[in-house]
C-alpha positions as a Python dict, from the first residue, in 0.01 Angstrom:
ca = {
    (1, 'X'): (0, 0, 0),
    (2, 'X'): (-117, -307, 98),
    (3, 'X'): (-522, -430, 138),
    (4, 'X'): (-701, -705, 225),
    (5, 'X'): (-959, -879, -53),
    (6, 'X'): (-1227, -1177, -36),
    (7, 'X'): (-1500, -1270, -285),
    (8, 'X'): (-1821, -1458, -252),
    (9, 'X'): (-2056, -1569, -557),
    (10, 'X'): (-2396, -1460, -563),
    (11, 'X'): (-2628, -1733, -752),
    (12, 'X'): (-2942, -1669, -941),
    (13, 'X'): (-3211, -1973, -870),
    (14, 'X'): (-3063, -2161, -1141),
    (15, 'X'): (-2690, -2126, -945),
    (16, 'X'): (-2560, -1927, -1223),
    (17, 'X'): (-2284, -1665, -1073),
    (18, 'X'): (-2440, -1292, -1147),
    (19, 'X'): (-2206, -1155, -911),
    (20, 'X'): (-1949, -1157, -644),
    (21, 'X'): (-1971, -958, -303),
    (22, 'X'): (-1597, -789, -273),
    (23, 'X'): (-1522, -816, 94),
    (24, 'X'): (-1215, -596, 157),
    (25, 'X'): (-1296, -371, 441),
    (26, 'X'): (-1249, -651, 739),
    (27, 'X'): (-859, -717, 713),
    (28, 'X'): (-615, -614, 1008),
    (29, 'X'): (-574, -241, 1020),
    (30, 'X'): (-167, -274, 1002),
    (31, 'X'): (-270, -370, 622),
    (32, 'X'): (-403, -25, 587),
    (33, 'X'): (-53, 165, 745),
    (34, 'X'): (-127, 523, 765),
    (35, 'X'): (-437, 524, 548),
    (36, 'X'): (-780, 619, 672),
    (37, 'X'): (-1040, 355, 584),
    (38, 'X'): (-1181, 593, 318),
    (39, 'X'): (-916, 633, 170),
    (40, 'X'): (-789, 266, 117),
    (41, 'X'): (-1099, 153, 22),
    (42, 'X'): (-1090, 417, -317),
    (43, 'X'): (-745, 286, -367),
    (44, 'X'): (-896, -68, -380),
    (45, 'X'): (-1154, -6, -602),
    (46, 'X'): (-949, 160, -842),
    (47, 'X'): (-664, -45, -858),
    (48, 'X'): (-835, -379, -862),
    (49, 'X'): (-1183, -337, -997),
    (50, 'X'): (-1302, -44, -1192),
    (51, 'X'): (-1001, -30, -1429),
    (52, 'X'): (-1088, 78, -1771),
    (53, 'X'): (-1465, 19, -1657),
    (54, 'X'): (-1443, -388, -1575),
    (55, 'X'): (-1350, -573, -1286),
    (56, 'X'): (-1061, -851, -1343),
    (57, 'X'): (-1123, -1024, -1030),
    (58, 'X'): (-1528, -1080, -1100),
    (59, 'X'): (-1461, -1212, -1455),
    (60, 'X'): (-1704, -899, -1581),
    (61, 'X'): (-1962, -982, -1319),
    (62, 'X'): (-2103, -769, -1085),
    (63, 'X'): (-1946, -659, -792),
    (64, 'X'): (-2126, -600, -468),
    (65, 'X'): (-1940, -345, -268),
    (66, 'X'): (-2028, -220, 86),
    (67, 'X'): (-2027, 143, 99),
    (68, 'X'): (-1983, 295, 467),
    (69, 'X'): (-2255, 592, 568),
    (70, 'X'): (-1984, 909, 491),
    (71, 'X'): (-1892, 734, 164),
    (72, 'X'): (-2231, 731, 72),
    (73, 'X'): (-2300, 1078, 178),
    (74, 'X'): (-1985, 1184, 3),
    (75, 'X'): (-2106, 1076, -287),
    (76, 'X'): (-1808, 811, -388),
    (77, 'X'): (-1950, 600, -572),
    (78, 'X'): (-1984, 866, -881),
    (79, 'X'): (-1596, 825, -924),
    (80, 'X'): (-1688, 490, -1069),
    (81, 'X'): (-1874, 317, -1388),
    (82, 'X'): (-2217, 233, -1238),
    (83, 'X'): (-2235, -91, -1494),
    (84, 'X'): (-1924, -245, -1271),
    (85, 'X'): (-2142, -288, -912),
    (86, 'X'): (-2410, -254, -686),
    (87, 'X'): (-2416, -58, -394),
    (88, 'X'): (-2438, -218, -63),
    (89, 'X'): (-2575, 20, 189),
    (90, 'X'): (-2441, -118, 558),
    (91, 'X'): (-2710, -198, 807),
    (92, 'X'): (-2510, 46, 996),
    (93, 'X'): (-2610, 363, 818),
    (94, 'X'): (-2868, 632, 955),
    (95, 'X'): (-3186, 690, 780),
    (96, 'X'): (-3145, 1014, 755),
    (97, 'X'): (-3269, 1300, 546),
    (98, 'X'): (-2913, 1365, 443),
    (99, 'X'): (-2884, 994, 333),
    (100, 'X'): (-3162, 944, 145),
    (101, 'X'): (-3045, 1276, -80),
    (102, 'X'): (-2755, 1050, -138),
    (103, 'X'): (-2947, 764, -233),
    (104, 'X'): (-3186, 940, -467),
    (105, 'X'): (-2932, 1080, -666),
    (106, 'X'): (-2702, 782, -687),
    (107, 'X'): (-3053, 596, -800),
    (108, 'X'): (-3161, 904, -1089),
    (109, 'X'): (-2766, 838, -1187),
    (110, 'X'): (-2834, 504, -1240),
    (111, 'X'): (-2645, 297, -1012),
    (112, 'X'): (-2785, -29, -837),
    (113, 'X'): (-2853, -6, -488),
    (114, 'X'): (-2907, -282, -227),
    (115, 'X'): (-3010, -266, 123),
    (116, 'X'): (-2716, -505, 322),
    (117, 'X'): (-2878, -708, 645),
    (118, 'X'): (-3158, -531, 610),
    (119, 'X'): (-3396, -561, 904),
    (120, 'X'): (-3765, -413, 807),
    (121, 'X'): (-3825, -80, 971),
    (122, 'X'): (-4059, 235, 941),
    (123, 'X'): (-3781, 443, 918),
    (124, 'X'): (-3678, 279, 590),
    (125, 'X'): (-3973, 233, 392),
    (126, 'X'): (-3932, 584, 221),
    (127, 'X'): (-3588, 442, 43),
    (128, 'X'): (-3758, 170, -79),
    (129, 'X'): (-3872, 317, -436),
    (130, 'X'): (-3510, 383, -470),
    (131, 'X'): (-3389, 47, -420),
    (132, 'X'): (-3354, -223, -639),
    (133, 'X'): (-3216, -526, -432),
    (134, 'X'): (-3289, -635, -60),
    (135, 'X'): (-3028, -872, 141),
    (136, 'X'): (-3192, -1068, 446),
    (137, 'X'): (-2963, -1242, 662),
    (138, 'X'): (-3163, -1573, 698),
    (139, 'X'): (-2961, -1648, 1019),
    (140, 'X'): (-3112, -1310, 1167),
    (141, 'X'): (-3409, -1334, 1019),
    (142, 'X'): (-3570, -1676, 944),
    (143, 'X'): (-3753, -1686, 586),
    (144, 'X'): (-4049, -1736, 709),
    (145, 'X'): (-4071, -1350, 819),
    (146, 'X'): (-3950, -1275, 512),
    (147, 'X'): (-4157, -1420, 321),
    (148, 'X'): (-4448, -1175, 402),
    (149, 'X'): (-4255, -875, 317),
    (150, 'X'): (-4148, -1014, -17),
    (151, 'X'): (-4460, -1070, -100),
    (152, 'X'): (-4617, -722, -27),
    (153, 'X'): (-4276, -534, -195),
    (154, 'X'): (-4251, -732, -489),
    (155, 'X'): (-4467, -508, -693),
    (156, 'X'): (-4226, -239, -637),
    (157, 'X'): (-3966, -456, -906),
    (158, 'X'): (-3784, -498, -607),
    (159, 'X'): (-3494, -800, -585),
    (160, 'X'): (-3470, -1052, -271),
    (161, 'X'): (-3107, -1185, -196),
    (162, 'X'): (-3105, -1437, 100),
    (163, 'X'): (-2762, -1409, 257),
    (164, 'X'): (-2634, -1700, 462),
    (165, 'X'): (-2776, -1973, 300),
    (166, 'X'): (-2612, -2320, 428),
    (167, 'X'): (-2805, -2586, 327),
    (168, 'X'): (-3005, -2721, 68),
    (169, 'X'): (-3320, -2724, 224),
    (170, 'X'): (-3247, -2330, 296),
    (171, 'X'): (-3175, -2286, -81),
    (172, 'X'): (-3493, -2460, -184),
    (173, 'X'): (-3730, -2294, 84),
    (174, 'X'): (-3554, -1917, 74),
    (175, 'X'): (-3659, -1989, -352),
    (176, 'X'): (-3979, -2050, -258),
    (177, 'X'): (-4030, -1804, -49),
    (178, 'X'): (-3929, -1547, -353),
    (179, 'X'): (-3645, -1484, -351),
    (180, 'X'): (-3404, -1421, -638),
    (181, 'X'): (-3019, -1420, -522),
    (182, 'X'): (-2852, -1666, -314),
    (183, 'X'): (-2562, -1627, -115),
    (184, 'X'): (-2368, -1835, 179),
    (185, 'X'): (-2176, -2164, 199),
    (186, 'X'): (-2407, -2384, 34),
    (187, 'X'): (-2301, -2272, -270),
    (188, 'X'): (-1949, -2303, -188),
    (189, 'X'): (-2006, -2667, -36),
    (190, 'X'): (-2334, -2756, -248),
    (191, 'X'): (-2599, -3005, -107),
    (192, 'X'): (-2473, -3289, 103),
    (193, 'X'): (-2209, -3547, 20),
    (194, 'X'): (-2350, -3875, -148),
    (195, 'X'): (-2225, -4171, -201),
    (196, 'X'): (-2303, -4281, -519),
    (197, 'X'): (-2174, -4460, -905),
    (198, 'X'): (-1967, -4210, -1095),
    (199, 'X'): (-2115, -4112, -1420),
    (200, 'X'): (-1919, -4190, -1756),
    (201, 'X'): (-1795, -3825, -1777),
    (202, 'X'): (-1719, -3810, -1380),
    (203, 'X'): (-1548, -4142, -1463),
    (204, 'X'): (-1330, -3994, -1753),
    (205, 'X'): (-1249, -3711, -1567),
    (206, 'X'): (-1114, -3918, -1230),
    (207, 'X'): (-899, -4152, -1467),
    (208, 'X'): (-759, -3796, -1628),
    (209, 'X'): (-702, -3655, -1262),
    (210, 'X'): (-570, -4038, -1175),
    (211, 'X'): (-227, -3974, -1477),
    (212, 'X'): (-149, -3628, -1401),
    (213, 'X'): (-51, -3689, -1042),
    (214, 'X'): (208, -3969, -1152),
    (215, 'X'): (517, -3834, -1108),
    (216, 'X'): (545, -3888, -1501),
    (217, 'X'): (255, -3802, -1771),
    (218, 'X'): (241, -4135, -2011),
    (219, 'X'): (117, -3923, -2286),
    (220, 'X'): (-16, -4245, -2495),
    (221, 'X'): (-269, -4341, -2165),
    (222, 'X'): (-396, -3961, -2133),
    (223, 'X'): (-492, -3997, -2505),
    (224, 'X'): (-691, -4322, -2494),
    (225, 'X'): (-867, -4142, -2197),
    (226, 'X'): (-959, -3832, -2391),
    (227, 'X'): (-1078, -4064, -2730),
    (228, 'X'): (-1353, -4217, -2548),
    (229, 'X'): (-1528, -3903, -2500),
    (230, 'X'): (-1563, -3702, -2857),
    (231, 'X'): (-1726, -3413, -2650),
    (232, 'X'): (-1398, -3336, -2432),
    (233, 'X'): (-1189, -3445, -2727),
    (234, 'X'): (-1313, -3186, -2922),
    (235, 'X'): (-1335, -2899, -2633),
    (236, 'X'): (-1014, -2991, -2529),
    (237, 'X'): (-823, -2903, -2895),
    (238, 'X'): (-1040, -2589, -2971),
    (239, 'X'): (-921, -2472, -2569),
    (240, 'X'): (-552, -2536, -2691),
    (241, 'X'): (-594, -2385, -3049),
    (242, 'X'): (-726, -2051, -2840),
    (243, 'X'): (-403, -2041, -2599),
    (244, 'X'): (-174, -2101, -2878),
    (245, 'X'): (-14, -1768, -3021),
    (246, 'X'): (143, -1916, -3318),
    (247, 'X'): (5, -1828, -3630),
    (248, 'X'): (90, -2200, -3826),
    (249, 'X'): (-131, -2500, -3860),
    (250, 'X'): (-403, -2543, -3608),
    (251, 'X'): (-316, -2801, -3395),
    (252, 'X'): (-616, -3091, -3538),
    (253, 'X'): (-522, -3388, -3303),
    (254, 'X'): (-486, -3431, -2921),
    (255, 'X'): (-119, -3568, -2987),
    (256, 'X'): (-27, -3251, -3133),
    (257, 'X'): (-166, -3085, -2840),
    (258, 'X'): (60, -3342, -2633),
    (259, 'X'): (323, -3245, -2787),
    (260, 'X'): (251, -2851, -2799),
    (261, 'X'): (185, -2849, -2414),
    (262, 'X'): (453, -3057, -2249),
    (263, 'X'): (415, -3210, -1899),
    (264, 'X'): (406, -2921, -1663),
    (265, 'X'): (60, -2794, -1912),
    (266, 'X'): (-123, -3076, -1952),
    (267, 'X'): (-136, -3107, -1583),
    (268, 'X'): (-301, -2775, -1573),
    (269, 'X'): (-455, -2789, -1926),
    (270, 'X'): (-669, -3133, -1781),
    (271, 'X'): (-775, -2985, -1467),
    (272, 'X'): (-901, -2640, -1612),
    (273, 'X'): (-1118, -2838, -1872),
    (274, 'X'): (-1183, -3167, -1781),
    (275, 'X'): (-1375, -3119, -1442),
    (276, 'X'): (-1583, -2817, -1617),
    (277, 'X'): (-1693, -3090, -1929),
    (278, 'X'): (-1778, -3341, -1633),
    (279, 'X'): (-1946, -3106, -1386),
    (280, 'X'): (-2194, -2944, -1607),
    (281, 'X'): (-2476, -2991, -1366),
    (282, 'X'): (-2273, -2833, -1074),
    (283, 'X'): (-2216, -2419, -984),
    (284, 'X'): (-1990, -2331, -1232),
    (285, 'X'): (-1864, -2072, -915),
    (286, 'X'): (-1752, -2415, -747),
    (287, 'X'): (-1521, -2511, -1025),
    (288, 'X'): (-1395, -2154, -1068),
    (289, 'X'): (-1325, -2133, -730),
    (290, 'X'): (-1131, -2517, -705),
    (291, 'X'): (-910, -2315, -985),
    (292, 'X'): (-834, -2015, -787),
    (293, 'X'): (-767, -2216, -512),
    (294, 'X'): (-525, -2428, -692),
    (295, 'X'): (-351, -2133, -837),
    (296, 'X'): (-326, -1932, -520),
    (297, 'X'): (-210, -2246, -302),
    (298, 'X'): (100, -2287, -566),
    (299, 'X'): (158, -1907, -547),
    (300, 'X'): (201, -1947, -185),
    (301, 'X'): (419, -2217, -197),
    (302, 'X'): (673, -1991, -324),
    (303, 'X'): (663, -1825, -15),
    (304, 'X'): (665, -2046, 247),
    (305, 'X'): (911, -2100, 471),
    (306, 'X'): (1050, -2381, 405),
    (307, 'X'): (957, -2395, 27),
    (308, 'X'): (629, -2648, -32),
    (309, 'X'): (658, -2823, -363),
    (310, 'X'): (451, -2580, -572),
    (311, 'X'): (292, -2889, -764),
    (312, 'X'): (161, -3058, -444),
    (313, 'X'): (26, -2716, -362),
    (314, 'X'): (-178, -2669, -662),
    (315, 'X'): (-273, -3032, -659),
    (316, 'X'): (-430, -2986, -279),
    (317, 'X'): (-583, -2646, -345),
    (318, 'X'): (-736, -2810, -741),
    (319, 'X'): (-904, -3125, -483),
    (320, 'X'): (-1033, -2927, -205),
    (321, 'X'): (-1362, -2921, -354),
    (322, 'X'): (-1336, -3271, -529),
    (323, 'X'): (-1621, -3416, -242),
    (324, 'X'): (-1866, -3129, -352),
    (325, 'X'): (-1775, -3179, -724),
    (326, 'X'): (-1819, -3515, -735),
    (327, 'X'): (-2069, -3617, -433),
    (328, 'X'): (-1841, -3857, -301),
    (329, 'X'): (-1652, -3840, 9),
    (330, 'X'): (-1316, -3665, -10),
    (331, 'X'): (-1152, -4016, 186),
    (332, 'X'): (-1321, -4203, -111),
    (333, 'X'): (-1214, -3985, -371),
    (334, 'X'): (-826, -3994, -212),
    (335, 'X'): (-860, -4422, -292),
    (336, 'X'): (-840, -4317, -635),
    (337, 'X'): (-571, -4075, -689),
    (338, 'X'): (-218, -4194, -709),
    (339, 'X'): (-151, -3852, -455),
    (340, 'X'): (132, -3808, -216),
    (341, 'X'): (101, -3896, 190),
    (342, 'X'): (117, -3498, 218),
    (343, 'X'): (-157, -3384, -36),
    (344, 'X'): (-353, -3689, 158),
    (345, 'X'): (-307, -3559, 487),
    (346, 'X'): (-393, -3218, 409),
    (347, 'X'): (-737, -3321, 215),
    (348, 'X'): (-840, -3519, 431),
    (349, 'X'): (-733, -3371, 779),
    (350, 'X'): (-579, -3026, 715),
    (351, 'X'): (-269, -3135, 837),
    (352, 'X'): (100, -3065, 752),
    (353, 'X'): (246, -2749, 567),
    (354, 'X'): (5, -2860, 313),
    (355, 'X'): (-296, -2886, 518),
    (356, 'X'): (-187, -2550, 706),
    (357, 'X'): (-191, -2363, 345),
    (358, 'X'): (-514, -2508, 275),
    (359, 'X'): (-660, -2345, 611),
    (360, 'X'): (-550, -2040, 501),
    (361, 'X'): (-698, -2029, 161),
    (362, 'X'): (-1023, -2144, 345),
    (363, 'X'): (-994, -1889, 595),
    (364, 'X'): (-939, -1605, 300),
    (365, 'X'): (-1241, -1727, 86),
    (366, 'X'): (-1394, -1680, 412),
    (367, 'X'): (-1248, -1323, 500),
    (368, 'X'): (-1150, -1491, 834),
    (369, 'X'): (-859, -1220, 893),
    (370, 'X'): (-741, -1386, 1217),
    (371, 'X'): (-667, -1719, 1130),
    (372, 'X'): (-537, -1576, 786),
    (373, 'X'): (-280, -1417, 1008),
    (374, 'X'): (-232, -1693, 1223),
    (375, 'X'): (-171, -1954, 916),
    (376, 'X'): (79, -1730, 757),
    (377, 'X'): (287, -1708, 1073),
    (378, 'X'): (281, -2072, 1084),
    (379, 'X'): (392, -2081, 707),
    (380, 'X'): (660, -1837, 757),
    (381, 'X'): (458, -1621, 468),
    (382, 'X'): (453, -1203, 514),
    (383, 'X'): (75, -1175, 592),
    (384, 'X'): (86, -849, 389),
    (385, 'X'): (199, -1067, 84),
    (386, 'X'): (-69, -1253, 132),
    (387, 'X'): (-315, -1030, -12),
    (388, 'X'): (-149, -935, -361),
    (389, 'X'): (-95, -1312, -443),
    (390, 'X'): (-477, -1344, -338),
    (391, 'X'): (-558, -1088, -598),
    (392, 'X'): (-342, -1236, -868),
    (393, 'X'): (-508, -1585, -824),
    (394, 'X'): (-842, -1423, -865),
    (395, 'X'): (-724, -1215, -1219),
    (396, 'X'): (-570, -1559, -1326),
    (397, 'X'): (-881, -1731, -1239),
    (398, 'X'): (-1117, -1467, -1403),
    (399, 'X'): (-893, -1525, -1735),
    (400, 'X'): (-1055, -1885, -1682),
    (401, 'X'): (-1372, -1798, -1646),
    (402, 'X'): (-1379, -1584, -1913),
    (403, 'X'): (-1204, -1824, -2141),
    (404, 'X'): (-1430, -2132, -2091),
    (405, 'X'): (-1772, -1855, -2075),
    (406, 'X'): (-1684, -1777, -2433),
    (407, 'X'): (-1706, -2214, -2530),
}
């Protein structure tokens, strides 16, 4: 069986990820053959989420799930661990009797319920005591109506997530209107571009990116790089000492770690830890996500048709956020990377296999299902492959997350 699965962080007001909204109920229906929609989406959950209690593709987080009106009334949601997600309730569903039954019980059980899109009604204020978390749509509902009715339900320990947010000035005037999640492409393409003097760390970590897209690693100029910055020095070796299995001497200096890793890994072991070391003051869910990207870009290069160098892949998907990372623009950025004509056309126009892959990662992070399809034609890629190697990037990327949380 074959499904469809996006993600989307969900920030706190200090853009710290407390959750990801799971969107895997908008794909094409030939990716659900001969399944109802009820069923498929159980399979989902329990293949992919609620394993063992945890979900691998939310790096622990929460998961916010949207729950149709006859799962809800059917009670699904008690087949899983209510510590592993909230409960979106679809603007679609009925305010019925029978409903809020459903919703009371779920809420005595302990689960986390949200109200998805809501739009403020008589007929719902009776859930209300039952709900702990309220999505507005900013886009349907400007914040300045909102801000009213955040105001008067606050009291009831009730939580605000604005949903759409684009801009900065959106993030900073849906916070102080009270709200308490964020969610939307702001977060995904923070604040606008500037151009402006890389910091020393920013500085280190461009010189780093700069070697590993020679053709050839000098290993001697990677570790000058890394000895002008004791901080990353010293994260950098305790990162290695934690993916080595070997039980011998703990590898104590960055030329052992040369050494240990080899080429091919110290292109990846730069880019998973030098951009987080540099970035510190950026959404961690924007370096997570330049990860995932990378790693699901070179998984799809392996199915292309014809092959894509899987290197060049991960390199474009790793940069497609360099702009937001570093607040410079993406043509600047290019200037100082050593990087093929192809990654170059494909960062900075979407063009070429490269730049076609690119638009269909975008147009996955973005649960975009018709241009997902229409990419993978162009790639020569099984659009029901598509999905699985999606879910893989997000487990490997979770690993990540995990990994540098625990730093």
């Amino acid at each position: 069986m074959h499904s469809y699965l996006a993600r989307q962080p969900i920030l706190n007001k200090d853009k710290v990820t407390v959750g990801y909204e799971l969107l895997f109920r908008d794909g094409p229906n030939n990716c659900f053959p001969d399944v109802e929609d009820e069923l498929a989406t159980n399979r989902l959950l329990i293949d992919n989420f609620f394993t063992s209690g945890s979900s691998q593709v939310t790096a622990g987080k929460k998961a916010f799930v949207n729950f149709p009106e006859s799962s809800l009334l059917q009670r699904t949601p008690l087949l899983f661990p209510k510590q592993s997600f909230v409960i979106e309730i679809l603007e679609s569903c009925t305010p019925s009797d029978a409903l809020l039954d459903a919703i009371m019980e779920l809420h005595q059980k302990g689960y986390t319920l949200a109200l998805d899109d809501f739009v403020p009604s008589e007929n719902w204020l009776r859930f209300l005591p039952f709900i702990h978390i309220i999505k507005f749509d900013i886009r349907a509902i400007p914040i300045g109506r909102t801000h009213f009715f955040i105001q008067k339900h606050k009291k009831n320990n009730i939580k605000f997530l604005a949903e759409k947010v684009e801009t900065y000035a959106e993030f900073i005037e849906a916070r102080n209107a009270g709200f308490d999640f964020f969610q939307g492409f702001f977060f995904s393409k923070p604040e606008m571009v500037q151009s402006r003097s890389l910091t020393p760390s920013a500085l280190t970590t461009m010189q780093l990116y700069q070697e590993i897209c020679l053709p050839q690693v000098n290993f001697n100029k990677v570790e000058q790089i890394i000895a002008t910055d004791v901080s990353l020095s010293y994260k950098l070796l305790r990162h290695v000492n934690t993916i080595t299995s070997s039980k011998s001497q703990p590898i104590s200096s960055f030329k052992q770690a040369l050494v240990y890793l080899g080429e091919e890994k110290l292109r990846r072991f730069i880019s998973f830890v030098a951009a987080s070391h540099a970035l510190a003051e950026k959404p961690q869910s924007l370096y997570n996500l330049s990860l995932q990207r990378a790693n699901f870009c070179e998984r799809l290069s392996l199915l292309t048709t014809p092959k894509i160098v899987s290197n060049q892949a991960f390199l474009t998907g790793l940069f497609s956020l360099l702009d937001s990372l570093l607040d410079q623009s993406i043509e600047e950025l290019i200037e100082q990377l050593p990087l093929s004509a192809e990654i170059q056309a494909a960062l900075v126009n979407k063009t070429g296999p490269l730049g076609i892959m690119l638009k269909l990662v975008i147009a996955y992070d973005q649960a975009d299902w018709g241009k997902v399809s229409l990419y993978s034609k162009e790639l020569g890629i099984d659009e029901t492959n598509v999905a699985d190697v999606y879910v893989e990037s997000l487990k490997w990327s979770a690993i990540i997350e995990k990994s540098s949380a625990t730093k």
